[in-house]
DSSP file (Angstrom, degrees, kcal/mol; ACC not computed):
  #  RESIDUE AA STRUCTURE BP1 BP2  ACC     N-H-->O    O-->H-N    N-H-->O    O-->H-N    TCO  KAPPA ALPHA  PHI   PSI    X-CA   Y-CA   Z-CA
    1    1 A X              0   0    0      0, 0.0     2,-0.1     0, 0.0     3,-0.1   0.000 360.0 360.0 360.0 121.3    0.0    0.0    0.0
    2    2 A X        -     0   0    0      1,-0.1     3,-0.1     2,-0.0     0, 0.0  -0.053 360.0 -96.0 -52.7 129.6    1.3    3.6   -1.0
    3    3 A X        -     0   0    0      1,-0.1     2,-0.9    -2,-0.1    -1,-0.1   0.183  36.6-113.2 -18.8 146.4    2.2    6.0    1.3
    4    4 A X        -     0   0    0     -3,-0.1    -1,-0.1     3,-0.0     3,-0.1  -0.773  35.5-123.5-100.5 127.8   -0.3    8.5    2.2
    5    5 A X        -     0   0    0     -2,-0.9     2,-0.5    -3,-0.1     3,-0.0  -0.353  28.4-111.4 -64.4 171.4    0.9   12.0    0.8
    6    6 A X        -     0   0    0     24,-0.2     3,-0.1     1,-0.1    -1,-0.1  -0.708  38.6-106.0-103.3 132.9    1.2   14.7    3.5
    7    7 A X        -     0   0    0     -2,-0.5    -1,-0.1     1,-0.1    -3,-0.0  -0.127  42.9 -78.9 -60.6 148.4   -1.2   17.2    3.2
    8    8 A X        -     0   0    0      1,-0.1     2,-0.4    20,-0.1    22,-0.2  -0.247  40.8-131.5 -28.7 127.7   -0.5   20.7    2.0
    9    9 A X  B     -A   29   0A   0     20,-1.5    20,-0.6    -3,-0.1     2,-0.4  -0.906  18.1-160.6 -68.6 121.4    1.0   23.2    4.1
   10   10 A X        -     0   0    0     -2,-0.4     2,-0.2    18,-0.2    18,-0.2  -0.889   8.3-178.9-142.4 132.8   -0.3   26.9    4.5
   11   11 A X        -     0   0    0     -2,-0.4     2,-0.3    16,-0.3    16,-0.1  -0.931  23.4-136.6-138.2  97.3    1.4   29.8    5.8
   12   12 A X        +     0   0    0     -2,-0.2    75,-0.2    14,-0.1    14,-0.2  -0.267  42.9 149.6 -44.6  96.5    0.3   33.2    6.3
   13   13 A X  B     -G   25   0B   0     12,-1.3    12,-2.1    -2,-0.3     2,-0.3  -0.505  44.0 -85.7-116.3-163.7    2.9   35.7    5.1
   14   14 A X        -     0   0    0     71,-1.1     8,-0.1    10,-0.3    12,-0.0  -0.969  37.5-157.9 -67.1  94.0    3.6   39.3    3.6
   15   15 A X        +     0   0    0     -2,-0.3     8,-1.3    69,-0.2     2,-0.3  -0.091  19.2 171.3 -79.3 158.4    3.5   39.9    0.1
   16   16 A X  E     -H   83   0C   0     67,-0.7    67,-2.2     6,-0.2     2,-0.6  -0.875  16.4-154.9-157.4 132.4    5.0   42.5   -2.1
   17   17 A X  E     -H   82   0C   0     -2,-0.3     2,-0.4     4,-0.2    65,-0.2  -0.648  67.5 -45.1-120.8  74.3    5.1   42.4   -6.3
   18   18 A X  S    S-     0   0    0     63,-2.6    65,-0.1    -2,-0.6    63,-0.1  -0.836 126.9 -21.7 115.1-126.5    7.6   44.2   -8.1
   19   19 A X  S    S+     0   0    0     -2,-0.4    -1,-0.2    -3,-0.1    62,-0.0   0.087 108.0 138.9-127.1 -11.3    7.9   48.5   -6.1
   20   20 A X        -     0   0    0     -3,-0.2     2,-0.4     1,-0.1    -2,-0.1   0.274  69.7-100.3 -38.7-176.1    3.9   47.4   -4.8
   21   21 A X        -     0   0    0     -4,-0.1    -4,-0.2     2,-0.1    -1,-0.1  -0.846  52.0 -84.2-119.7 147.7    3.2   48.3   -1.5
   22   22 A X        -     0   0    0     -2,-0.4    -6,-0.2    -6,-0.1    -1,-0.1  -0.165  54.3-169.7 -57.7 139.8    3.5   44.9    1.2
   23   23 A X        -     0   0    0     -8,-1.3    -9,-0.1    -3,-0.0    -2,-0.1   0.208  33.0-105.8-132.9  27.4    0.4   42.7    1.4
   24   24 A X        +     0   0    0      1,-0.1    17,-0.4    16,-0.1   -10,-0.3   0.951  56.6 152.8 108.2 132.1   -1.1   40.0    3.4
   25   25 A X  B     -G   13   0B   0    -12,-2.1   -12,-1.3    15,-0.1     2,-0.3  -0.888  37.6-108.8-163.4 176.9   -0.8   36.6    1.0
   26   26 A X  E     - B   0  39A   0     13,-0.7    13,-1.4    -2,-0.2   -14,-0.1  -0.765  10.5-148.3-125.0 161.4   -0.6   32.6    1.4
   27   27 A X  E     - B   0  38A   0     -2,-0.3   -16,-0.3    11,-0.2    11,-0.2  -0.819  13.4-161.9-117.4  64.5    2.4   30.0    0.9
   28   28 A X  E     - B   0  37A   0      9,-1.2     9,-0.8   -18,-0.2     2,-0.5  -0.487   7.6-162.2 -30.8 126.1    1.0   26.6   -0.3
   29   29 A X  E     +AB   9  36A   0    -20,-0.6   -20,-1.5     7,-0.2     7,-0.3  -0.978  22.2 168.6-106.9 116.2    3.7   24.4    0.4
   30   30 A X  E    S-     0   0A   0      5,-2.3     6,-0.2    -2,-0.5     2,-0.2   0.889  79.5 -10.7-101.1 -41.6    3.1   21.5   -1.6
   31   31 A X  E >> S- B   0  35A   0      4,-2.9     3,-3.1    -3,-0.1     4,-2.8  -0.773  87.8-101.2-144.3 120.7    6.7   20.0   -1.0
   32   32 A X  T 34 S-     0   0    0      1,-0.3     4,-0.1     2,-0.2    58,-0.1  -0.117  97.5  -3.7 -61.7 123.0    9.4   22.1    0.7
   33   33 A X  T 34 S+     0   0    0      1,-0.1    -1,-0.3    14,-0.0    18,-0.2   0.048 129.1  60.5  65.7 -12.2   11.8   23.5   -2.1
   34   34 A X  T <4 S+     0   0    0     -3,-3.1    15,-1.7     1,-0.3     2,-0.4   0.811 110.7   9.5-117.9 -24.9   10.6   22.0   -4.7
   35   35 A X  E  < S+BC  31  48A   0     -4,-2.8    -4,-2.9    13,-0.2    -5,-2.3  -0.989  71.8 146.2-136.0 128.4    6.5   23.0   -5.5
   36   36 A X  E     -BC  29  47A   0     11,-1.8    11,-2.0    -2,-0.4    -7,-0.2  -0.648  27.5-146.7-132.6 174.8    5.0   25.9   -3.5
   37   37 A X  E     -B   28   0A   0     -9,-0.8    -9,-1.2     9,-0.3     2,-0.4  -0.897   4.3-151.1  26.4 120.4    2.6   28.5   -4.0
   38   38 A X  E     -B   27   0A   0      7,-0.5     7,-2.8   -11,-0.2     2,-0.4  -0.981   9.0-152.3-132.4 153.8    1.6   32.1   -3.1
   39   39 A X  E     +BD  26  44A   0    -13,-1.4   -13,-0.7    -2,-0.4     5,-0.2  -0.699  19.3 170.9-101.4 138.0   -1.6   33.6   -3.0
   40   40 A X  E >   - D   0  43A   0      3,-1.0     3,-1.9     1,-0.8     2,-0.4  -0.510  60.8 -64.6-161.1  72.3   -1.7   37.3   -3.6
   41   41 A X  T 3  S-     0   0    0    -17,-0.4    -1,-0.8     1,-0.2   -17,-0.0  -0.609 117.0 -21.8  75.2-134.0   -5.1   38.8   -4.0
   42   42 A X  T 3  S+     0   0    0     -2,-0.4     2,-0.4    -3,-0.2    -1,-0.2   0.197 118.3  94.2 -93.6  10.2   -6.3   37.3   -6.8
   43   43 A X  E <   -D   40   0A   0     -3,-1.9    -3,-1.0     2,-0.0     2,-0.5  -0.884  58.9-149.6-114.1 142.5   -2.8   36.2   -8.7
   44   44 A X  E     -D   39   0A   0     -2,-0.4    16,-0.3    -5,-0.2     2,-0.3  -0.916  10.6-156.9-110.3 140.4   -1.6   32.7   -8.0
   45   45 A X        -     0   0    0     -7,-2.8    -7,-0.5    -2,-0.5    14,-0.2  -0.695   4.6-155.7-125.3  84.9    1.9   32.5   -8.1
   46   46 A X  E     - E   0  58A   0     12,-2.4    12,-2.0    -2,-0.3     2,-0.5  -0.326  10.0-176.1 -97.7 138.8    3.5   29.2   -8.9
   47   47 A X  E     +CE  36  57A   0    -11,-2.0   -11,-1.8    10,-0.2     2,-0.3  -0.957   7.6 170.1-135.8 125.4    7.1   27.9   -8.0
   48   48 A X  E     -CE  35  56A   0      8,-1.4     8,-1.9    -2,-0.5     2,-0.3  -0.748  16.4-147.4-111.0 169.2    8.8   24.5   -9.0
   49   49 A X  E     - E   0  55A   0    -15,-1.7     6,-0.2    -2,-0.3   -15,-0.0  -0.969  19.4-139.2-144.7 175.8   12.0   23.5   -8.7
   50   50 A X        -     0   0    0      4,-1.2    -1,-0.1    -2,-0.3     5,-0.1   0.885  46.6-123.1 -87.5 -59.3   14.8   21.0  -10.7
   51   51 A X  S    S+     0   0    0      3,-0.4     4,-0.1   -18,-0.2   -17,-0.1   0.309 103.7  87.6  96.6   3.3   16.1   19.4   -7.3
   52   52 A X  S    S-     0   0    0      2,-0.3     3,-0.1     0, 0.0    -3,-0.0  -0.165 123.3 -89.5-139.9  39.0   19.1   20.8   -8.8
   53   53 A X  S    S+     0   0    0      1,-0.1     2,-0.1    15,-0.0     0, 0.0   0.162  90.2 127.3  76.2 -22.7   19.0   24.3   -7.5
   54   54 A X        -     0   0    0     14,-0.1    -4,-1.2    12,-0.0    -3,-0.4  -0.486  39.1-169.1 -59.7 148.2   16.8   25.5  -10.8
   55   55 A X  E     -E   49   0A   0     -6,-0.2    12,-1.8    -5,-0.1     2,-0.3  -0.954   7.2-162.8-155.2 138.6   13.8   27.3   -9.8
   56   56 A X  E     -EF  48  66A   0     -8,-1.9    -8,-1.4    -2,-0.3     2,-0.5  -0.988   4.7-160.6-128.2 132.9   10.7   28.3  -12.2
   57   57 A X  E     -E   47   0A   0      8,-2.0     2,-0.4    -2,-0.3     8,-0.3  -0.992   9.2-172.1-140.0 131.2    8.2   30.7  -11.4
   58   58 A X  E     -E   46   0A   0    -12,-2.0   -12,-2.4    -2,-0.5     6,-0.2  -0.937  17.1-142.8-133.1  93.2    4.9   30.4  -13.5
   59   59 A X    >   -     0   0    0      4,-1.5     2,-2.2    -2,-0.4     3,-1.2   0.069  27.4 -94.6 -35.0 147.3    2.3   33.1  -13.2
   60   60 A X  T 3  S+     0   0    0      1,-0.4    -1,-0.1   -16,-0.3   -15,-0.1  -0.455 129.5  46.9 -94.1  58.0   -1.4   33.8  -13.1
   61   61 A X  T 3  S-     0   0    0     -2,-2.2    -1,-0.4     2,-0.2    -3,-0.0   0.041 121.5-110.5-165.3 -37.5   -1.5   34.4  -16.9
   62   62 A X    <   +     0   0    0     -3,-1.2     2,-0.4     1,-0.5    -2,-0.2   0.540  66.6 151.2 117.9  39.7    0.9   30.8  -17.4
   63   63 A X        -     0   0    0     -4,-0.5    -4,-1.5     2,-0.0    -1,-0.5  -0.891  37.7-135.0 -98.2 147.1    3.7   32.8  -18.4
   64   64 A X        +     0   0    0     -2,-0.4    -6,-0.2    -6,-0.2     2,-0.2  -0.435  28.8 156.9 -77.7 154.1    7.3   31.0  -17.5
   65   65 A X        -     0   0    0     -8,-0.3    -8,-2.0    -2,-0.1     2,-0.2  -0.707  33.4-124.3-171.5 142.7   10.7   32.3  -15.9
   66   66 A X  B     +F   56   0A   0    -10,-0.3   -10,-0.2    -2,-0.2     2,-0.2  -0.585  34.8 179.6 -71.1 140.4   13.7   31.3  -14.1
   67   67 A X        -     0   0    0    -12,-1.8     2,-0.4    -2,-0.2    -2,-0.0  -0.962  25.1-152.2-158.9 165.3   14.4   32.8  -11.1
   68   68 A X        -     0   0    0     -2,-0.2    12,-0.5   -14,-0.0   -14,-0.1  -0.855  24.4-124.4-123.0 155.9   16.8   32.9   -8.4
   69   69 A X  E     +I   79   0C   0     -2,-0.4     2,-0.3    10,-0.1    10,-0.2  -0.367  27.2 179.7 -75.7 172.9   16.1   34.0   -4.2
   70   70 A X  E     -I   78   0C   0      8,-1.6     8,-2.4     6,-0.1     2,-0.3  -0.838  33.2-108.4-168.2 158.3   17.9   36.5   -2.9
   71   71 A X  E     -I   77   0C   0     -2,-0.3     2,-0.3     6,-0.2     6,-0.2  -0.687  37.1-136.7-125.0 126.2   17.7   37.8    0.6
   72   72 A X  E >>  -I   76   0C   0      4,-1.6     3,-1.6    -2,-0.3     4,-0.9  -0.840  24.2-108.8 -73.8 109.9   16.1   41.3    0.7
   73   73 A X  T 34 S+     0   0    0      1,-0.3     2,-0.2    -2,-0.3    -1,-0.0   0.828 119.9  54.0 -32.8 -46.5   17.4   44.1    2.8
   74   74 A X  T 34 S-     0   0    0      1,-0.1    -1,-0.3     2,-0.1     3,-0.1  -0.210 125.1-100.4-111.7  73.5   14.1   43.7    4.9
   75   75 A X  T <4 S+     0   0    0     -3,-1.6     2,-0.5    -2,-0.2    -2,-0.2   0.681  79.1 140.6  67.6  48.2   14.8   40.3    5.4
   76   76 A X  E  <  -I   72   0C   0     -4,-0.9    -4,-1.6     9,-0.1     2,-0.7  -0.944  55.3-120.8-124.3 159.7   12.3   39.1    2.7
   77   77 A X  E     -IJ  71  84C   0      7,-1.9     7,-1.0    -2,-0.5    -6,-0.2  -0.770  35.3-174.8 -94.7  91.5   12.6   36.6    0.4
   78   78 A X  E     -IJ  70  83C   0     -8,-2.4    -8,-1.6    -2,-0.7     5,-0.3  -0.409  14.6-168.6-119.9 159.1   12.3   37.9   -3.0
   79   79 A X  E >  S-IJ  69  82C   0      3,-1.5     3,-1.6   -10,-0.2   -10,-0.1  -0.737  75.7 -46.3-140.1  85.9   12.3   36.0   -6.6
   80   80 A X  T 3  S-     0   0    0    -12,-0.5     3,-0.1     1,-0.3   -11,-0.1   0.953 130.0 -25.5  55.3  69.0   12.7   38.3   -9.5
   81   81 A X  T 3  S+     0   0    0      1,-0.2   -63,-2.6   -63,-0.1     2,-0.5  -0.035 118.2  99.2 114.4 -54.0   10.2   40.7   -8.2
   82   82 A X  E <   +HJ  17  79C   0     -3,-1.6    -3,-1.5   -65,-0.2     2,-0.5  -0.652  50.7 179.2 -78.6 111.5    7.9   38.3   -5.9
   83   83 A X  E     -HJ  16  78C   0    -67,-2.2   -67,-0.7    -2,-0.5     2,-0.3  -0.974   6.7-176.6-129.9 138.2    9.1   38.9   -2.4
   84   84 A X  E     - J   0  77C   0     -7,-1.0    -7,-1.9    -2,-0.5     2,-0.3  -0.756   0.4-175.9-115.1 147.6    7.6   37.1    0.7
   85   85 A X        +     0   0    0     -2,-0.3   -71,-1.1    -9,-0.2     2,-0.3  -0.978  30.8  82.3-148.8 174.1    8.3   37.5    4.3
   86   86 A X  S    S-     0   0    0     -2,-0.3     2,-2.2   -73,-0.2   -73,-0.1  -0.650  94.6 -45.5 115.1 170.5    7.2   35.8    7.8
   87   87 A X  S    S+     0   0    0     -2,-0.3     2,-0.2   -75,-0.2    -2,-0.0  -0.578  79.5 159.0 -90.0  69.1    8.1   32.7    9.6
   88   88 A X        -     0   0    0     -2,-2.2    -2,-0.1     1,-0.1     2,-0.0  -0.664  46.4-105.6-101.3 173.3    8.0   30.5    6.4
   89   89 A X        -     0   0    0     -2,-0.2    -1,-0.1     1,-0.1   -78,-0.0  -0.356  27.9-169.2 -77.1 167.1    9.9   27.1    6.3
   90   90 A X              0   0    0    -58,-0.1    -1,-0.1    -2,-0.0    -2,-0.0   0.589 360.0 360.0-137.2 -28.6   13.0   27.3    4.2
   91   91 A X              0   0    0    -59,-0.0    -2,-0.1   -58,-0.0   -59,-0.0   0.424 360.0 360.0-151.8 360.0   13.9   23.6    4.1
């Protein structure tokens, strides 16, 4: 018998999208580091990864892009634009 998968994990952070102003948003975690989700109003904002450090960010319109984090002066966790903060898991 298969495993039972673990249910999503959902984590209330602070959103911000591109020079926008910060915003109250969700973190699906579907599996840590490699598929998440953020909730942002009305834009779902979707993030896979390789397993091999590659990261993809796929958009509420299905447009593609690599991108890589980088650590924010106020300590948010930004991907080409998309930056998150709050007590999210990191691995």
């Amino acid at each position: 018998m298969p495993a039972e998968a673990e249910p999503a994990q959902r984590v209330s952070l602070q959103c911000r999208l591109g020079q926008g102003r910060w915003q109250p948003c969700t973190m699906t975690i579907e599996q840590v580091g490699q598929h998440w989700w953020l909730q942002v109003g009305q834009q779902r904002l979707e993030f896979r990864g390789d397993g091999r450090g590659a990261l993809t960010l796929t958009g509420s319109q299905g447009d593609q892009r690599p991108v890589v984090p980088v650590w924010s002066s106020d300590q948010a966790l930004c991907w080409d634009g998309v930056c998150a903060r709050g007590a999210f898991p990191l691995d």
